[in-house]
N, C-alpha and C positions, 0 to 999 in steps of 0.2 A: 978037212972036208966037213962039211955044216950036217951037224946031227939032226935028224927026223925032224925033230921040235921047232929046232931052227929053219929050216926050210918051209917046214908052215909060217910061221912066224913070217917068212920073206915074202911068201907067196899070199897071204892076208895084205904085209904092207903093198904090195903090188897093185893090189884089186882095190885098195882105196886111194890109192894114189892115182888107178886108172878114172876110178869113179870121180874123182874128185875134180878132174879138169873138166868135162864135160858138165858138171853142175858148176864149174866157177863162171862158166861160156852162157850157161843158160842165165845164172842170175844176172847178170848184166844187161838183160836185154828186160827185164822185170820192171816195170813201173813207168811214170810218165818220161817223156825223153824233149830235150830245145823242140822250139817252133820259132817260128817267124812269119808277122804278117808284114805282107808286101803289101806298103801304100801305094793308091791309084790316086792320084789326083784328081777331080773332080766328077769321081766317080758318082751315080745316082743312090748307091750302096756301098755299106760300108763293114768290112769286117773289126769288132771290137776285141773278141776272145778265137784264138783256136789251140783246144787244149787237145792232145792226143796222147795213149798211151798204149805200148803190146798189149795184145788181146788175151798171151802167155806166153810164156819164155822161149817157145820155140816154135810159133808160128810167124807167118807171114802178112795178119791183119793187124793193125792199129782200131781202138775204138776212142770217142771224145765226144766233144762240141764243138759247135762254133757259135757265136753273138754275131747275130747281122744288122745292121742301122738302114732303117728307110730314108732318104734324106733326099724325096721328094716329096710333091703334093699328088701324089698318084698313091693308089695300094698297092704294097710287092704282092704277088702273086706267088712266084717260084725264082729262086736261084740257084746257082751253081756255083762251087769252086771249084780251082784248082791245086793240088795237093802235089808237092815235089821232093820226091827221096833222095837224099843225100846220102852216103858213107862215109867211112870214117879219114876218110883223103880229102872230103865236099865233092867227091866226085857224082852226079847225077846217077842213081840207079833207075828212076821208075817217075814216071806221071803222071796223074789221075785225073781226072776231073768227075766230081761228084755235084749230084743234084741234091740241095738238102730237103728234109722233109721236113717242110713246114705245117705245123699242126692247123695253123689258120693261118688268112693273107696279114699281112702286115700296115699297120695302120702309114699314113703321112708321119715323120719324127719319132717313130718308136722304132722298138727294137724286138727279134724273135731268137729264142735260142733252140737251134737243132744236133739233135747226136747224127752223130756219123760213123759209120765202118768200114774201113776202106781194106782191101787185098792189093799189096805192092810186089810188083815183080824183084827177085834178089835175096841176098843171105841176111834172114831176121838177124843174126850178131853183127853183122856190118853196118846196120842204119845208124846212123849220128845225128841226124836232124833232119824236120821237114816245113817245108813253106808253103805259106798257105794267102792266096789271092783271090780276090772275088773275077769273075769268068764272065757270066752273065746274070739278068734278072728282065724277067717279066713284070711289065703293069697293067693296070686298067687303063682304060680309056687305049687297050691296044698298044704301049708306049713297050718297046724292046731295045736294050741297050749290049751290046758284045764289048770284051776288055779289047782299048784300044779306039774305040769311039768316045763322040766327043758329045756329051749329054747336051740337048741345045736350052734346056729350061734350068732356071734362077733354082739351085739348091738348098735345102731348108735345114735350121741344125737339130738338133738331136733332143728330144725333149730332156731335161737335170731327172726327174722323175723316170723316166725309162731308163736311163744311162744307173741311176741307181741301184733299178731292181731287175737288172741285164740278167747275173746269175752267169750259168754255163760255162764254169770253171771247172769241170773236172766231174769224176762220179761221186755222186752224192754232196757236190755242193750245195750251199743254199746262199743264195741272192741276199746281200745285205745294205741295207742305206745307208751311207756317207752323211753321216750329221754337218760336218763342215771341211772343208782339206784339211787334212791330219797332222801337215806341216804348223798346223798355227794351235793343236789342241795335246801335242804328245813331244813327248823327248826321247830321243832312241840313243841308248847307249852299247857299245860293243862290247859283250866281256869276256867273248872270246870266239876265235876262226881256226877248221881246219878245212882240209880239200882231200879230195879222192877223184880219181880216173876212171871211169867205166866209157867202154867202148870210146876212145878218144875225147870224149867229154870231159873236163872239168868242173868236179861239183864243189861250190865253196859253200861249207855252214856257218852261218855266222848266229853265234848264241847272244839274245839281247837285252835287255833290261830295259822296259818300256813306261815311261812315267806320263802319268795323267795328268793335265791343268786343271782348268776349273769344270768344264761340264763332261762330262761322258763321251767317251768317243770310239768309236766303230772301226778298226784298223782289218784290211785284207792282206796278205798276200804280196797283192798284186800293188797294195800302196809303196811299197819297200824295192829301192834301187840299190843296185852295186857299181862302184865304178871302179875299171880297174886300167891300168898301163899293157895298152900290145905291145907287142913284140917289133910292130912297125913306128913304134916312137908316139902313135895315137892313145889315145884314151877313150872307152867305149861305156856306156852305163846300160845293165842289167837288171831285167826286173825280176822278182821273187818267183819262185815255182809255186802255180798254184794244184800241187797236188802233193803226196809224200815221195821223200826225198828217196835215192835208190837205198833196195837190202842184197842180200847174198846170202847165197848159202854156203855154209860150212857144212863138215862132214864132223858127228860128236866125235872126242876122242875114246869114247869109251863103248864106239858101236857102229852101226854101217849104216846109222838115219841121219841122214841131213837136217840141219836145223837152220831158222833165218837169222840173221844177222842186222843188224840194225846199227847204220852209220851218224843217227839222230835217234834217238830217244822218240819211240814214237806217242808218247804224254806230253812232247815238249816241242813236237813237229808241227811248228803253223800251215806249213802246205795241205800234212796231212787233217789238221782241226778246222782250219777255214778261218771263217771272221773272228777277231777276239771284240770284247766289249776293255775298253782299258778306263778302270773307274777314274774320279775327280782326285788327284792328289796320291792316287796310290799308282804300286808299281807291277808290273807283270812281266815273266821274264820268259820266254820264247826262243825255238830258233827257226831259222828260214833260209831256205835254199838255192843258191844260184848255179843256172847248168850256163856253162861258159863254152862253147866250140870255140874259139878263134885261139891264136897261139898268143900267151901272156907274155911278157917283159921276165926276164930274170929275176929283176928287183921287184916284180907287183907285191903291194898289200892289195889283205881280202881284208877292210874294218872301214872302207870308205862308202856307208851305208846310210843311205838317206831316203827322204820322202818326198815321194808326186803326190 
């Protein structure tokens, strides 16, 4: 029979063992999560970013951004998206549609970035991913366009200059300029990959060593693809998370405070840093994060990392 001492002892490990699942539930749901925007084809508007992340570990809102492209000769007024919850089966939980709150209208070829907060119906640990489509938009001269109609005027493209200083990547982003595609100014080397699971997700790090040519150059995020082998025999490519990668929480071993865990080094978390400047000749070394939903190949590598 377990002496006094001992049955404290059991009954302590009990209570952090109880404690401990419900914090491993919450952190999971911590930090930015997949998005997907759905292309409209010749649509008047265009969505370019929609970043979203729990609002906290055990609520039911998301907050973010989104980048919207005017790509007529009229000024946006007002739009709206639509916003779709998934779980961790891609089974549909919830769907939104939100008005974004445009600070001012939107010029002809430019671009506006607005935050968004949305409350989704379902279990905050269940969301896997959400999609994100533009609905409708307002113009001048009276011009109203709904998803599914067919714009009857000649679409204009995106000015290089606004598509630069788009921004709207996440909290606390800052908008940075593209000196020239990164493909023809950097070398990206792998020097090394792992992965983790949170809520059905696949997160793959890939740690990289970034080498400068001859002039200066501006790398995001968002510049950086993954491409890896599904599971249906296809191959899909992946773009960088532009926010930080997920944490968790543990429980100390030597007390009953949770503490964060960290699956990237966050001094070394380009999601979480934003733009690097990568000098002429010299090297910079990085990691960046890919959230993968779909089901991989048995055989996938995670080092097939390249540049748009």
């Amino acid at each position: 029979m377990p002496q006094p001492h001992h049955r404290r002892a059991l009954t302590v490990a009990a209570i952090l063992a109880a404690l401990a699942a419900p914090i491993a539930v919450a952190a999971q749901v911590s930090g930015p999560f997949p998005t997907a925007i759905v292309a409209v084809p010749n649509a008047p508007v265009a969505l370019t970013t929609c970043h979203l992340e729990h609002a906290s570990p055990i609520s039911v809102r998301v907050d973010g951004s989104v980048v919207i492209a005017n790509r007529t000769t009229h000024t946006l007024a007002s739009a709206q998206v639509r916003f779709v919850f998934f779980d961790t089966e891609n089974t549909r939980m919830d769907q939104e549609d939100i008005g974004l709150p445009l600070t001012a209208p939107v010029a002809p070829g430019d671009v506006s970035t607005a935050r968004v907060d949305i409350m989704f119906q379902g279990t905050a640990t269940l969301l896997s991913r959400v999609s994100c489509r533009i609905e409708s938009a307002n113009f001048s001269a009276g011009k109203h366009w709904t998803y599914g109609q067919r714009w009857p005027e000649k679409l204009i493209p995106i000015r290089k200059e606004a598509m630069s200083f788009s921004g709207g990547e996440g909290r606390g982003a800052t908008a940075a300029q593209r000196v020239t595609p990164a493909a023809a100014r950097v070398q990206v080397t792998v020097t090394n990959a792992w992965t983790d699971t949170v809520a059905g997700v696949l997160y793959v790090h890939d740690a990289l060593a970034i080498v400068g040519r001859d002039a200066p150059t501006i790398l995001r995020p968002s510049d950086l693809t993954l491409t890896v082998a599904l599971a249906n025999g296809a191959t899909k490519t992946y773009q960088a998370m532009n926010g930080s990668a997920p944490t968790y929480l543990k429980l100390n071993p030597l007390g009953d405070t949770p503490t964060t865990a960290y699956e990237v080094d966050p001094t070394a978390d380009m999601g979480r840093i934003g733009a690097l400047t990568i000098p002429p000749h010299g090297t910079v070394t990085t990691t960046v994060t890919f959230a993968i939903p779909d089901p991989i190949a048995a055989s996938a590598t995670y080092r097939d990392v390249g540049l748009q």
